[in-house]
C-alpha positions as CSV (number, residue, x, y, z in Angstrom):
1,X,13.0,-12.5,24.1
2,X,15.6,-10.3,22.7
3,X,14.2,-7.0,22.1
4,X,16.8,-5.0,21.8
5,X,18.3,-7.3,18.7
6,X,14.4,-6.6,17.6
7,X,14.5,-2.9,17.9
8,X,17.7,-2.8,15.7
9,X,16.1,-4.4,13.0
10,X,13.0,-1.7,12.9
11,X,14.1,0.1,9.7
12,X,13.5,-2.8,7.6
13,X,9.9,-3.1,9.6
14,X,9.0,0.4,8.4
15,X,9.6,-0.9,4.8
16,X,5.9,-2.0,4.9
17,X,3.5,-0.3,2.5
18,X,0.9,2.1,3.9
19,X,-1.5,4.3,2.0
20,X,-0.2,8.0,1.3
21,X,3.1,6.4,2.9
22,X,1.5,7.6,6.4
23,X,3.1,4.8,8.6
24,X,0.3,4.4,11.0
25,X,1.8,1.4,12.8
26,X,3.6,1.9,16.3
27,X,5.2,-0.5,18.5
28,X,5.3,-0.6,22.2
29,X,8.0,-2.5,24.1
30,X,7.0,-4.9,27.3
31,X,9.5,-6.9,29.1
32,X,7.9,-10.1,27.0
33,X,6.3,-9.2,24.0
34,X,5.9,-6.2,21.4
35,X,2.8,-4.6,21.0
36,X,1.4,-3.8,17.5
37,X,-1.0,-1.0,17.3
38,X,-1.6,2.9,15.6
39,X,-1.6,6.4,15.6
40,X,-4.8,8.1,14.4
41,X,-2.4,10.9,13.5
42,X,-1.1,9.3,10.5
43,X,-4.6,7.7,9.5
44,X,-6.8,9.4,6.6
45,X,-10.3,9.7,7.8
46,X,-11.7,11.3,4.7
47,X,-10.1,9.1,2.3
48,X,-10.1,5.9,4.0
49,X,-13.1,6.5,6.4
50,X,-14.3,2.9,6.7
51,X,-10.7,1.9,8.0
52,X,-9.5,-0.6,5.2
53,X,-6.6,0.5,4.4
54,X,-5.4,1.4,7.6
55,X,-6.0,-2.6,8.6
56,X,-4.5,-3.6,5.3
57,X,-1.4,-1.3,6.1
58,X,-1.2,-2.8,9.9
59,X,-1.6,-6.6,8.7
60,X,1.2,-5.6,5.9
61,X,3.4,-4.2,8.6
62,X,2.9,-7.3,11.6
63,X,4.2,-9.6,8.1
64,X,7.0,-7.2,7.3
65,X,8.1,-7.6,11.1
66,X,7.6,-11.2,11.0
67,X,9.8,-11.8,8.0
68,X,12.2,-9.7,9.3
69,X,12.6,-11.3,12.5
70,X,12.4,-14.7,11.2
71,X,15.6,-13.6,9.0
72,X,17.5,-12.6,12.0
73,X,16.7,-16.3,13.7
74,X,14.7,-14.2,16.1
75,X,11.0,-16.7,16.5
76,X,8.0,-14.3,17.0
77,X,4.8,-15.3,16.4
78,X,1.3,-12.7,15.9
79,X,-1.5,-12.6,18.6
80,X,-4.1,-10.5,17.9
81,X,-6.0,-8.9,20.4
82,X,-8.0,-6.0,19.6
83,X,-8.5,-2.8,21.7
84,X,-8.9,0.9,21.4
85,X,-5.8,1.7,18.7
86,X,-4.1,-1.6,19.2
87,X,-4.4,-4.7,16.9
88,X,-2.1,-7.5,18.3
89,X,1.0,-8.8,19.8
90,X,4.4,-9.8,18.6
91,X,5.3,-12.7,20.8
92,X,8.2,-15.0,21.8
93,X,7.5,-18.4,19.4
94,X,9.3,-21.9,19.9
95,X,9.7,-21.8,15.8
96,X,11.2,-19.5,13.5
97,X,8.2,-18.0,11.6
98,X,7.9,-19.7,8.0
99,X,8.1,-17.8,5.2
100,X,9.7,-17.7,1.8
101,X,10.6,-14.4,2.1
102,X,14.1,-12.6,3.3
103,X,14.8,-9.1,4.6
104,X,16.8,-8.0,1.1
105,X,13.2,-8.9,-0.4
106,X,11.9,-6.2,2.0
107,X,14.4,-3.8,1.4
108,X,14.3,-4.1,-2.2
109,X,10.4,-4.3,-2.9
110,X,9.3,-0.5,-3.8
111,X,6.0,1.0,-5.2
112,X,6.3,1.6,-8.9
113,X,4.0,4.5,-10.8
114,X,6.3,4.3,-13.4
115,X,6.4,2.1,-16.9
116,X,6.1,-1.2,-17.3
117,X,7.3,-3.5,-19.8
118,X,4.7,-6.3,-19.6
119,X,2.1,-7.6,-17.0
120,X,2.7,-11.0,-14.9
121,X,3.0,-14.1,-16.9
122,X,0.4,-17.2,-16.0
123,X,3.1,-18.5,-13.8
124,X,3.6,-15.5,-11.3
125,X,-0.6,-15.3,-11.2
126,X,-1.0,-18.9,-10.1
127,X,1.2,-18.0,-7.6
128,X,-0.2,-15.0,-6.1
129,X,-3.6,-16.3,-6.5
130,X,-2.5,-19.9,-4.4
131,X,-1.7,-17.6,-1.6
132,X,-5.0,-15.6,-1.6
133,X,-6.8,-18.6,-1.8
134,X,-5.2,-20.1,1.3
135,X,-6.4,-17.5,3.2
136,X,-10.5,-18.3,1.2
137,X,-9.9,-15.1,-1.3
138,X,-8.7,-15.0,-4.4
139,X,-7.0,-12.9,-6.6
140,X,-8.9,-11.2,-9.8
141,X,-7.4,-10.0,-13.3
142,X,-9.4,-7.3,-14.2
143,X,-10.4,-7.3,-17.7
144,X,-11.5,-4.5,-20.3
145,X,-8.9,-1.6,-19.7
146,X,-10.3,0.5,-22.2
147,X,-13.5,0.9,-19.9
148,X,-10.9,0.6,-16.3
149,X,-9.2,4.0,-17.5
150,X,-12.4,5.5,-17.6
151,X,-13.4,4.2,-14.4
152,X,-10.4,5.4,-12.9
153,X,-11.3,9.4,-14.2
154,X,-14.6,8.7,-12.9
155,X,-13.1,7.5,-9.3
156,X,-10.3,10.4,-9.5
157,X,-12.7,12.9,-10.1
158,X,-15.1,11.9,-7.5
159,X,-12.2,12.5,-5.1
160,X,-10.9,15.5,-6.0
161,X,-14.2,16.7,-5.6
162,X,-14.3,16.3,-2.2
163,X,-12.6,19.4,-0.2
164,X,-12.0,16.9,2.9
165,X,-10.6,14.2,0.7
166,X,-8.3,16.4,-1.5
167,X,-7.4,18.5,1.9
168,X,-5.8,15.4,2.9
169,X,-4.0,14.2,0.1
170,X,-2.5,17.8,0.2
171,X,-1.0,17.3,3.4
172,X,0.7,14.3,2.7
173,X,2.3,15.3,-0.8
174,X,5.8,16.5,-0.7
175,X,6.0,17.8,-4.3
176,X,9.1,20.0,-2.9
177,X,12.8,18.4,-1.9
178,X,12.8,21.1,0.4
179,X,9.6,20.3,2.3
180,X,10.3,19.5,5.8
181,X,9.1,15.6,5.8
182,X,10.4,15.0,2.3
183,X,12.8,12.4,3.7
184,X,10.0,11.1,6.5
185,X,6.9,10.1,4.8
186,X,4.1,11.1,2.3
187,X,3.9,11.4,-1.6
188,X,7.6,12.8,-3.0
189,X,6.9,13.9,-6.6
190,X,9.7,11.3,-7.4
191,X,7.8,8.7,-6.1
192,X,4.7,9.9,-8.1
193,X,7.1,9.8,-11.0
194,X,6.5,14.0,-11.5
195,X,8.7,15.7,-13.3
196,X,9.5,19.2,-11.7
197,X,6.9,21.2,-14.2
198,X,4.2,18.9,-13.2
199,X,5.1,18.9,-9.7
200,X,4.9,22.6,-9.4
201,X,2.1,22.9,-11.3
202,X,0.0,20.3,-9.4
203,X,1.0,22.3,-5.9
204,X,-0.1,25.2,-7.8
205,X,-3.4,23.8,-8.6
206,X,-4.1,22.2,-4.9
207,X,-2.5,25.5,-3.7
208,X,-5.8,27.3,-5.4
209,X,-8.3,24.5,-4.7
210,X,-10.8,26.8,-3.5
211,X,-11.1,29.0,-5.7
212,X,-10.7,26.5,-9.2
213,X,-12.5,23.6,-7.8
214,X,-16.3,24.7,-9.0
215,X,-14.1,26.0,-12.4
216,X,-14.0,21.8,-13.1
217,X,-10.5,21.7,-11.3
218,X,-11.5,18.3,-10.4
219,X,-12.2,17.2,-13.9
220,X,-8.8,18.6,-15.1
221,X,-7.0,16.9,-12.3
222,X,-8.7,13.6,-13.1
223,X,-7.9,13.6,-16.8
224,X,-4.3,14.5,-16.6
225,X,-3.0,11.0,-16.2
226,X,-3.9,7.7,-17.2
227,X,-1.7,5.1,-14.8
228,X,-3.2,2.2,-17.5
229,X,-1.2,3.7,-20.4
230,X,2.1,2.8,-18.8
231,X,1.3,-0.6,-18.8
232,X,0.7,-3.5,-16.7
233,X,-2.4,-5.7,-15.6
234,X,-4.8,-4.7,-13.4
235,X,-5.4,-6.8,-10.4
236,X,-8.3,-7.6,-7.6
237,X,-7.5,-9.0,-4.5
238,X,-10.8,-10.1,-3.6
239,X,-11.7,-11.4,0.2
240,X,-14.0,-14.2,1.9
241,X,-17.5,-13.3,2.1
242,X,-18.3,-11.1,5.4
243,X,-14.8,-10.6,6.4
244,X,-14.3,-8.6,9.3
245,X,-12.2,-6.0,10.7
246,X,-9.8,-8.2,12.0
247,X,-10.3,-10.1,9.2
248,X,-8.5,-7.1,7.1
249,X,-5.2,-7.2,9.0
250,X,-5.0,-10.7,8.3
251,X,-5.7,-9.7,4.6
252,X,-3.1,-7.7,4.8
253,X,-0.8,-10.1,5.9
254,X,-1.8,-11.8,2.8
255,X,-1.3,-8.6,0.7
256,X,2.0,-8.3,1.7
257,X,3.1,-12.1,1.2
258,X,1.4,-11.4,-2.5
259,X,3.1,-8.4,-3.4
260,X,6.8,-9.8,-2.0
261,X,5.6,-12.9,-4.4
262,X,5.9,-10.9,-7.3
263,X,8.7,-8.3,-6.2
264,X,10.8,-11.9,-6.4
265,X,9.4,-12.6,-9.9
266,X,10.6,-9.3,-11.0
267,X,7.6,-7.0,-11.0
268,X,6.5,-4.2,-9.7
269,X,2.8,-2.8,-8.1
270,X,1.3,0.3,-8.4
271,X,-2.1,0.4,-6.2
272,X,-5.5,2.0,-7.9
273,X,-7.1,2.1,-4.4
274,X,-9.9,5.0,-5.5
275,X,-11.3,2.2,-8.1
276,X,-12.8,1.1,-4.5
277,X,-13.0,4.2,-2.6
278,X,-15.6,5.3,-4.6
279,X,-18.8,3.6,-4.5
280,X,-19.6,4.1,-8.1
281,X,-16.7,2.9,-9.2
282,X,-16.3,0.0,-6.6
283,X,-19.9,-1.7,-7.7
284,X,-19.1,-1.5,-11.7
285,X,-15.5,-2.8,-10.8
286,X,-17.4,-5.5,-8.8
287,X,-20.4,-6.2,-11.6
288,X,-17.2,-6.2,-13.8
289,X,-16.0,-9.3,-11.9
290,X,-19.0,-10.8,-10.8
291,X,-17.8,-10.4,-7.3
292,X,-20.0,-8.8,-4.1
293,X,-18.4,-5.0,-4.5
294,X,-17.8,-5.3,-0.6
295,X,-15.2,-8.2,-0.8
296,X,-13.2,-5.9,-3.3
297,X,-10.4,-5.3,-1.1
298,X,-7.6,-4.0,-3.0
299,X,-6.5,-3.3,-6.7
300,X,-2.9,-2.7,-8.1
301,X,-1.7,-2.1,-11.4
302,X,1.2,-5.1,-11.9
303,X,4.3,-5.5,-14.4
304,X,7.9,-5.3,-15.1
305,X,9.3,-2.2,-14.3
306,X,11.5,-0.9,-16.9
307,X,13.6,1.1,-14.6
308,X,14.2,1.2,-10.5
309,X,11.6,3.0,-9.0
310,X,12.7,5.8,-6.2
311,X,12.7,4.5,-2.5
312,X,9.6,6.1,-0.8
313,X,10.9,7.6,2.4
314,X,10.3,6.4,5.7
315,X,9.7,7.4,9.7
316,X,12.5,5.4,10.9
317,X,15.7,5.9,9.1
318,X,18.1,2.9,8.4
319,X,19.1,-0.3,7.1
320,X,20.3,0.4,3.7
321,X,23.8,-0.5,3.7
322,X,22.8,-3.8,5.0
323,X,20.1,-5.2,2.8
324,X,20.8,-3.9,-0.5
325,X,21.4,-0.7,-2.4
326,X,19.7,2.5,-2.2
């Protein structure tokens, strides 16, 4: 196995999504195989305490990897094998790995917060829907937004709420160019499509949290934006009864093949992960859908962006001129 023609292609790897853009996925090179695991420094264990999307983010990055590889003619195939902060193995495969997908769709697929022009047509929702259902999920349009954009104050405020949970989202916003991992990771006011009032004023806010969180802070925070009003449809990715933990990553996998589905049918996703964060939230969403609330394992806000969206930054630099423009 070729690992050094691997390691080159690792700044289209990092291109996988992760929540807060925390990039808990490491690799460690063996003299026959990769191995896949993470870094509980770049995990949030207030927000994400049950470990979802930390498995969702690892599954999306082993597909990423995958996709890339198999674009470079290089076969690897994923072996799981669970222990302590590890997931799984990339290994040497007779076959290059099948997928649909190229490394330009990699490069170019982004996280939107911004506008959108209109949701996915019937066409694009058959399709990510066939690709949940291969895996036994499905995938959900959620309906009545009038009564999602209040669920989505409800979940926001809940969160804010929480001095733990807001603690962390503090540490991973960079609301400031000049901040010293704007161009490594987290939440760049760009990418939360802030304009530089808002951006100042929300650090402000965080900046007192203490002091203006038993003032309603938390309220305020919640009701300043509504996501729904830009646009889009709201969808579930919903998962097989009693799905485990390894179960996520490979629902993961699946995320990622669904969101590169509609990045080549032109749209963009935004995810609404505290709709499921929040338990209140989670089991109207779920009563909503008829669904158990526990096989609720991810929403996103989908459409056609009406402009690019920034490019989130990322741990490991590279790989623009290659795959597409930046």
């Amino acid at each position: 196995m070729d690992l050094d023609a691997f390691r080159a292609l690792e700044p289209l790897c990092w291109r996988a999504p992760s929540a807060h853009n925390t990039q808990p996925w490491r690799l460690r090179y063996e003299p026959e195989a990769i191995r896949v695991g993470w870094t509980a420094a770049h995990t949030l264990p207030a927000g994400d305490p049950t470990g979802r999307d930390l498995r969702l983010s690892l599954g999306a990055f082993v597909e990423t990897c995958l996709i890339v590889a198999a674009d470079a003619d290089l076969h690897l195939q994923y072996v799981a094998d669970h222990e302590d902060q590890w997931v799984g193995w990339l290994q040497p495969a007779e076959d290059r790995y099948p997928t649909p997908f190229r490394a330009t769709d990699v490069w170019e697929r982004r996280t939107d917060r911004g506008r959108f022009s209109a949701g996915p047509d019937p066409e694009a929702l058959a399709a990510v829907d066939r690709e949940a259902r291969q895996a036994g999920g499905e995938v959900r349009v959620v309906p009545q937004a009038d009564r999602l954009s209040a669920l989505l104050r409800t979940a926001d405020r809940h969160l804010y709420a929480d001095p733990a949970v807001t603690a962390e989202l503090r540490r991973w916003l960079r609301l400031d160019p000049t901040h010293p991992n704007y161009h490594t990771d987290g939440l760049t006011d760009r990418c939360l499509a802030l304009s530089r009032p808002v951006a100042m004023g929300l650090g402000a806010a965080l900046a007192a949290y203490p002091v203006l969180r038993p003032l309603g802070l938390p309220r305020l925070l919640a009701a300043a934006d509504d996501p729904l009003a830009r646009g889009g449809t709201v969808l579930a990715l919903v998962a097989p009864d009693r799905l485990d933990q390894a179960g996520q990553i490979e629902f993961g996998r699946v995320l990622m093949r669904c969101w590169l589905t509609l990045h080549t049918a032109g749209l963009a996703t935004h995810p609404l992960s505290q709709l499921i964060d929040v338990a209140v939230t989670r089991t109207t969403l779920g009563t909503l859908l008829d669904v158990a609330p526990d096989r609720l394992l991810h929403v996103t806000r989908v459409g056609r962006p009406t402009r690019p969206a920034p490019r989130s930054a990322r741990r490991v630099a590279g790989g623009g001129p290659t795959y597409g423009p930046t």
